[in-house]
N, C-alpha and C positions, 0 to 999 in steps of 0.2 A: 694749264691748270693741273694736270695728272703730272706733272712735271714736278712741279714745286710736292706735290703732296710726297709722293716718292721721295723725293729728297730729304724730306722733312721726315719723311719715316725712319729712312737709312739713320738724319743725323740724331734723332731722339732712341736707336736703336745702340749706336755707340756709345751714347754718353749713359745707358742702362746698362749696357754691359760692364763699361768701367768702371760704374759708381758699385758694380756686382762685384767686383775684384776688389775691387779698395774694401768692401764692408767683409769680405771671404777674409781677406788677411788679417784684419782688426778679428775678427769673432775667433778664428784659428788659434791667433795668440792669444787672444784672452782667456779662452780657455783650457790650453795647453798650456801657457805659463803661471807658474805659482806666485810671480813675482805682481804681477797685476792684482791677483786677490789678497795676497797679504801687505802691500806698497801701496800700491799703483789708485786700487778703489776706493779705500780706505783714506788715503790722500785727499780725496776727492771730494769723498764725503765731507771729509774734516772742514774743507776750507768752505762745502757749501753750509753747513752748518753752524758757523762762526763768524757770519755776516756776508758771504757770498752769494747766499743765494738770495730771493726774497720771501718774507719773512716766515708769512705762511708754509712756504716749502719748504724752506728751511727747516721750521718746527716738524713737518710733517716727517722727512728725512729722519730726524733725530731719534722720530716714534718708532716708527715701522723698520727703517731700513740699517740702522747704525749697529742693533743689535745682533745682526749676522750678514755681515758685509761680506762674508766669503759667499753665502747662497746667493745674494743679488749679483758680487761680481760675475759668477758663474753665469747665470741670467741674462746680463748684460752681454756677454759674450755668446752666449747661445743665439739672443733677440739678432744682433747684428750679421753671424753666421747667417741663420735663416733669411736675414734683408738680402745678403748676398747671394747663396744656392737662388732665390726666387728673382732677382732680379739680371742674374748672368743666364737661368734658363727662357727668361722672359714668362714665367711663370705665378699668378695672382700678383701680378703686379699693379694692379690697383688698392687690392688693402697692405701689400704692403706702403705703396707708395700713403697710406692713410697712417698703418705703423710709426711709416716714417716720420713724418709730421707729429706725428703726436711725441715721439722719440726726441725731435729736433726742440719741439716745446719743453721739452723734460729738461734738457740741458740748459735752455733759456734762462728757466727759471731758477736751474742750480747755481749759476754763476750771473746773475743779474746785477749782483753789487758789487763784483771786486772793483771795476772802477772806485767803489769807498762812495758813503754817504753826500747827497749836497752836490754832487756833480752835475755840469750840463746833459741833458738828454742824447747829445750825440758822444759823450764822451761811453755811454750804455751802449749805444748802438753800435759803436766804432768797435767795443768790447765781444760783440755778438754776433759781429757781421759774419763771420764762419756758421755759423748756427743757421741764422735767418738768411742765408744762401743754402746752406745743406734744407730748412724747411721750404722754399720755393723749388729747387731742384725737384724736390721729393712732388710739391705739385702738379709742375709740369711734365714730370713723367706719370703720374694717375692719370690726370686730365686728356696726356696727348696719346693715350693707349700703346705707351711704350713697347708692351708686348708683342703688339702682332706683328712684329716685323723681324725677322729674323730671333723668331722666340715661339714659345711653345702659346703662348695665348694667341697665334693664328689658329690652332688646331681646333678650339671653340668660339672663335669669332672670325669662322671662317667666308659666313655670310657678306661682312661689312669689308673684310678684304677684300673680296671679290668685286662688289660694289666699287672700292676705291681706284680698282685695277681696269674698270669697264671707262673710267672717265678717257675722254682720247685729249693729246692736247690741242691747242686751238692757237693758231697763229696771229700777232698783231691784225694784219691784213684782214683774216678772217671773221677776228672782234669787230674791228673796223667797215667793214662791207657790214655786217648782219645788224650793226648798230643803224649804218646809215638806212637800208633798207626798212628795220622797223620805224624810223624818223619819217619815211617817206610814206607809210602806213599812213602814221598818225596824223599827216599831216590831210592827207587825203579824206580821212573820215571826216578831219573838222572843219574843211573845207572843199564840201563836193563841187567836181567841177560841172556846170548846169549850162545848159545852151541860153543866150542873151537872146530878148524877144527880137526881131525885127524892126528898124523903123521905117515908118512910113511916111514919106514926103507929099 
């Protein structure tokens, strides 16, 4: 039992770390390169805004965000930096992993049409699957407390660690014995054994 959870800690502690690196490099450049805020976002915008993205958003994009695409690129790049510092230190890793989803919904909805109007449902889906992978990803790292495992959110959820660390593990053999013995409980109470009368000839 303590076995598997370890494990499972170690391997949702990797795949936090990693996904900290990959989002450190994307935020670095994005905001060190000029080419992203004047190209790159702008680009981006354009095509969710001329039928890529859906519609509402689209519209909403064109309001708010088209009118200074270099402040939001910036933004963009700061948001995902921060996914990263927070997620390589193991650090709030629960709202970001909340960020992130909402991040991953963001993109959803930018580019939800370039498959083009009138298409089958999976041919959207097939479109998106990068997205709705990066927004599961992002759940199951909130969800499985990514952080406390070789990360700084042991240092406040030091309790539940601890807890995790007291389970001992338990052997086939030993499932096995403790199960039959409680069978052998139960079976006793519901059928006491009682001395038979006597007969008499």
């Amino acid at each position: 039992m303590a076995y598997s959870h370890a494990r499972l800690r170690n391997t949702l502690a990797v795949v936090r770390i990693l996904t900290g690196v990959l989002f450190l490099v994307f935020g670095v450049y994005k905001i060190s390169s000029m080419e992203f805020a004047r190209a790159g976002f702008p680009q981006f915008l354009w095509e969710a805004t001329h039928g890529g993205g859906v519609g509402f958003y689209g519209r909403f994009l064109d309001s708010f965000v088209w009118e200074s695409t270099g402040k939001y690129a910036i933004l963009v790049g700061f948001v995902e930096l921060f996914m990263g510092i927070g997620l390589l230190l193991g650090l709030v890793v629960r709202p970001i992993a909340l960020l992130g989803m909402v991040y991953s919904v963001n993109l959803m909805l930018a580019t939800w049409m370039l498959p083009g109007p009138g298409q089958p449902l999976w041919r959207y889906l097939d479109g998106e699957m990068r997205y709705i992978a990066l927004f599961l990803l992002f759940l199951l790292l909130g969800v499985g407390h990514a952080g406390e495992n070789w990360g700084l959110g042991a240092i406040y959820h030091h309790h539940r660690h601890l807890d995790w660390e007291k389970d001992e593990p338990v052997s086939p053999q030993d499932f096995a014995e403790e199960n039959v013995e409680e069978e052998n409980v139960e079976d006793d109470e519901a059928f006491p054994i009682t001395s038979l009368p006597r007969r008499t000839y």
